[in-house]
Steps between C-alpha positions, in 0.01 A plus 500: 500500500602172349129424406555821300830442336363147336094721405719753341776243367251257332307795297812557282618111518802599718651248736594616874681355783387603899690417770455626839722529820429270819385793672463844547864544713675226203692790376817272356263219396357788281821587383595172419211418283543831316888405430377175331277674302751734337576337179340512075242311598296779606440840305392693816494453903254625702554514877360600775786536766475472912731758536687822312839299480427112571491435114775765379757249384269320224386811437820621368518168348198504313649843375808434401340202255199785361233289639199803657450460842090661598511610888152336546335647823677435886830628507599813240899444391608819376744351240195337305355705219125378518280509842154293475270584808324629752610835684590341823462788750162523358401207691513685818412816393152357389410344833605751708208751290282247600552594860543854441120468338400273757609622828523928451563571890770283485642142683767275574597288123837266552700294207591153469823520221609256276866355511770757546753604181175424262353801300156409486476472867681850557299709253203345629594657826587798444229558252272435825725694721496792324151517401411478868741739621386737260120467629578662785230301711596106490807415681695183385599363883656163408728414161627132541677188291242250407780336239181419241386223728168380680631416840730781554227799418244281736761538771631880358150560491357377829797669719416830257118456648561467892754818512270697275109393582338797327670436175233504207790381193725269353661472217694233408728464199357241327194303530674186707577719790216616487338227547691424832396848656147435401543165718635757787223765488251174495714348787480808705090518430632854252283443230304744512747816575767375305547506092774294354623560153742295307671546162549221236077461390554141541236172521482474892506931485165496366342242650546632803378889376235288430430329846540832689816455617767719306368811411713533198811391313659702205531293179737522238338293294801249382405340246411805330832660548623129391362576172636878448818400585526199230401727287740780582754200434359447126512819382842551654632186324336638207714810541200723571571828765330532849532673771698417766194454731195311424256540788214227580160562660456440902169562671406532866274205520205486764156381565360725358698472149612175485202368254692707214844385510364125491345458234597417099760624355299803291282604795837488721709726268237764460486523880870560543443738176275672720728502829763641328353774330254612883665713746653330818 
């Protein structure tokens, strides 16, 4: 997403500042970067919060002194007046059709959550949830904390696989956990009966898609939505109107499609152009 605030910022000679949190659970190191970036030096802030609340008081702050504030994906803060981003719960909605498609008399799918209290992660589950549900056929058996890291979806994952041995799913909620139950299902010689998914479309994601080992990962394609969402920012600042919602592409990435969603730019846009516009 950064990568795509500075493409987007250097077309129109704009200068922009990222900073990041320590980690995914740094909620008041978030805040406390935010707060020190309240101030005239910056026409417009564009964050991307862990939480619906952890960033609330510079929030108000950056209202009360007229600076926009652009809820860029994660977390949506109802108080902001511009959303940037993926539909969350479509993360998990997409995976679980690929089940549905994939397994029509049914099975055993289980879900490895992201940290507790953080939007993303909840959408993404119930998107899955209630997909699933709704098939009639697949039966979600297992819906644990994997708290976005490696280690704890191996273990999540592995004590998922030994009380469940005919499951034929997981899906994790993003691409790092996944990565851990993919260890699990190798671990537990599960390769071949079990399809991970992930969510996030990162690096590692793909490679492994590409090795055989994941069987899928949804990407949201960041540094795209980078780009929209600096320029949702200009035109703001520029006293344009938008809606309140300006939704980004996400694709459910697999073997099978991954060649077009990685390569240039032109061929990678008409691709999503073409995702968005198919029936799912």
């Amino acid at each position: 997403m950064a990568e795509g605030y500075r493409t987007a910022a250097s077309r129109v000679g704009a200068k922009v500042d990222v900073q990041a949190a320590q980690g995914e659970s740094d909620q008041m190191g978030q805040l406390a970067m935010m707060e020190n970036m309240v101030g005239p030096q910056y026409k417009a802030l564009l964050i991307s919060p862990q939480t619906d609340a952890n960033l609330q008081p510079a929030i108000d702050e950056a209202e009360k002194a007229g600076i926009p504030v652009i809820n860029v994906d994660d977390a949506v803060v109802s108080s902001i007046g511009h959303f940037v981003g993926v539909v969350q719960r479509e993360n998990g909605v997409r995976v679980a059709k690929w089940f549905i498609e994939h397994y029509p008399d049914g099975g055993e799918v289980a879900i490895i959550e992201g940290q507790a209290g953080v939007f993303a992660a909840l959408q993404r589950t119930i998107g899955f949830k209630e997909t699933i549900a709704a098939s009639g056929k697949l039966k979600v058996v297992a819906s644990v904390p994997g708290n976005w890291d490696r280690q704890q979806s191996y273990d999540a994952a592995t004590n998922i696989l030994q009380t469940h041995p005919k499951l034929v799913g997981i899906y994790a909620s993003n691409d790092t956990m996944a990565l851990g139950a993919v260890e699990a299902v190798k671990s537990l010689g599960l390769a071949k009966q079990v399809h991970v998914f992930g969510t996030d479309g990162t690096t590692d994601a793909y490679s492994s898609i590409k090795a055989g080992d994941m069987e899928g990962t949804v990407d949201s394609f960041p540094v795209l939505t980078g780009e929209i969402a600096f320029d949702v920012a200009t035109r703001l600042t520029a006293g344009q109107k938008l809606p309140r919602v300006v939704a980004t592409p996400q694709v459910l990435v697999t073997r099978e499609n991954m060649a077009k969603f990685k390569g240039d730019e032109k061929s990678v846009r008409a691709a999503l152009i073409e995702d968005a516009t198919s029936s799912h």
